[in-house]
C-alpha positions in Angstrom: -21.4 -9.6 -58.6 -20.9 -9.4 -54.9 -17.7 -8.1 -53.3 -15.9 -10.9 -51.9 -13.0 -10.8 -49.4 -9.7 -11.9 -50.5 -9.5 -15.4 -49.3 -5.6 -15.4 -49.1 -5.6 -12.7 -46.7 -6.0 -12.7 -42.3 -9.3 -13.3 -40.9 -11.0 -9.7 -38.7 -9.9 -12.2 -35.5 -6.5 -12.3 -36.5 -6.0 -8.5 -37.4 -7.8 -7.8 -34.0 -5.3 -10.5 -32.2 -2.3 -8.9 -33.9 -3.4 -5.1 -32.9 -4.0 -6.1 -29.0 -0.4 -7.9 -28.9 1.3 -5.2 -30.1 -0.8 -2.7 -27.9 0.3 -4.6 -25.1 3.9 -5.2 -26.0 3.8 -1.4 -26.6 2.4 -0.7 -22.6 5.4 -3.2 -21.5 8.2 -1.4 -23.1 6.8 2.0 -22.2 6.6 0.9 -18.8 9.4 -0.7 -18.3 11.3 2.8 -19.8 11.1 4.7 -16.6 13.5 4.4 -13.3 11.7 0.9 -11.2 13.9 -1.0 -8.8 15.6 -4.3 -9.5 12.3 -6.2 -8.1 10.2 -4.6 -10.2 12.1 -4.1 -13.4 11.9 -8.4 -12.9 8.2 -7.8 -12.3 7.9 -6.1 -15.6 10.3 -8.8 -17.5 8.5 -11.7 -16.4 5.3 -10.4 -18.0 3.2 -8.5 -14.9 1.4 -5.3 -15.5 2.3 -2.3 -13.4 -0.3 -2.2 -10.4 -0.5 -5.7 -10.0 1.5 -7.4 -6.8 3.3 -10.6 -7.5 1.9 -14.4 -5.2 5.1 -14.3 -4.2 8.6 -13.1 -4.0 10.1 -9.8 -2.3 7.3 -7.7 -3.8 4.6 -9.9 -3.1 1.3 -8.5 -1.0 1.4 -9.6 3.3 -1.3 -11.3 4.8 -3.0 -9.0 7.8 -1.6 -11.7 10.1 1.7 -11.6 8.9 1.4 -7.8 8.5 0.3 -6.9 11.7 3.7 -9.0 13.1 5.6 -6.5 11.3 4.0 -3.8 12.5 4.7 -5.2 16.3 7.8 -6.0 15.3 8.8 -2.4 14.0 7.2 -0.7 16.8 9.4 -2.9 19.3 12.4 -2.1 17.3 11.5 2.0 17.6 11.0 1.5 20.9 14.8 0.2 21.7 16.0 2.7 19.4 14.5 5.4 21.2 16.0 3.9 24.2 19.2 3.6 22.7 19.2 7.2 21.8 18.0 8.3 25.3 14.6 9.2 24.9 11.7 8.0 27.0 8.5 7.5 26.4 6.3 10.1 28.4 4.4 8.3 31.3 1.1 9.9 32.7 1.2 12.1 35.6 -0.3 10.8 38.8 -3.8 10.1 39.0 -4.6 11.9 41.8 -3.5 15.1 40.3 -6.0 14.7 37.3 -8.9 12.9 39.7 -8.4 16.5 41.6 -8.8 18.4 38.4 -12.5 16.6 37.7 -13.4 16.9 40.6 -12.9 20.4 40.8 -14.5 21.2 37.0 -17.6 18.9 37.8 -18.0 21.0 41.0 -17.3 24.7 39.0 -20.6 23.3 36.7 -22.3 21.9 39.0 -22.5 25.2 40.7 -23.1 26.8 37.3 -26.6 25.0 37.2 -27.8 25.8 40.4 -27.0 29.3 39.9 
């Protein structure tokens, strides 16, 4: 007589379904068990994996437009800090100084060749 299953007990797909949901409510707790800041302790609570960056809220990824504002934005801001704090930004010296200088090294080479 053939071996039959138990027909009372759960099918392979629910043992399988069972293993992965406790694998993965496993990952969340272990994750969640180190040091994260407040955003992404909420990140980890509402059910996103570590890696992954929210649609939206504090934590949520900057479009390049929107990025590259900040960026302008933060470099102005450095800017009247440095001002604030007395530093100023280093200016080129004259031109004519470094228009002398090539001059003079195309000239040095120049006489190099004929040589």
């Amino acid at each position: 007589m053939p071996s039959v299953k138990n027909p009372n007990g759960p099918s392979k797909n629910r043992l399988a379904a069972r293993a992965a949901k406790a694998r993965k409510q496993n990952q969340k707790r272990t994750a969640g068990a180190s040091k994260k800041s407040r955003v992404e302790k909420a990140d980890t609570t509402r059910g996103a994996r570590d890696g992954l960056l929210p649609t939206s809220g504090p934590n949520a990824a900057l479009s390049s437009k929107k990025r590259r504002k900040l960026e302008r934005k933060m470099g102005y801001a450095l800017k009247r800090k440095m001002e604030a704090e007395g530093e100023v930004e280093m200016k080129d010296v004259s031109d004519e100084k470094s228009d002398q200088a090539a001059v003079d090294e195309q000239m040095a080479i120049d006489m190099e060749n004929i040589s």
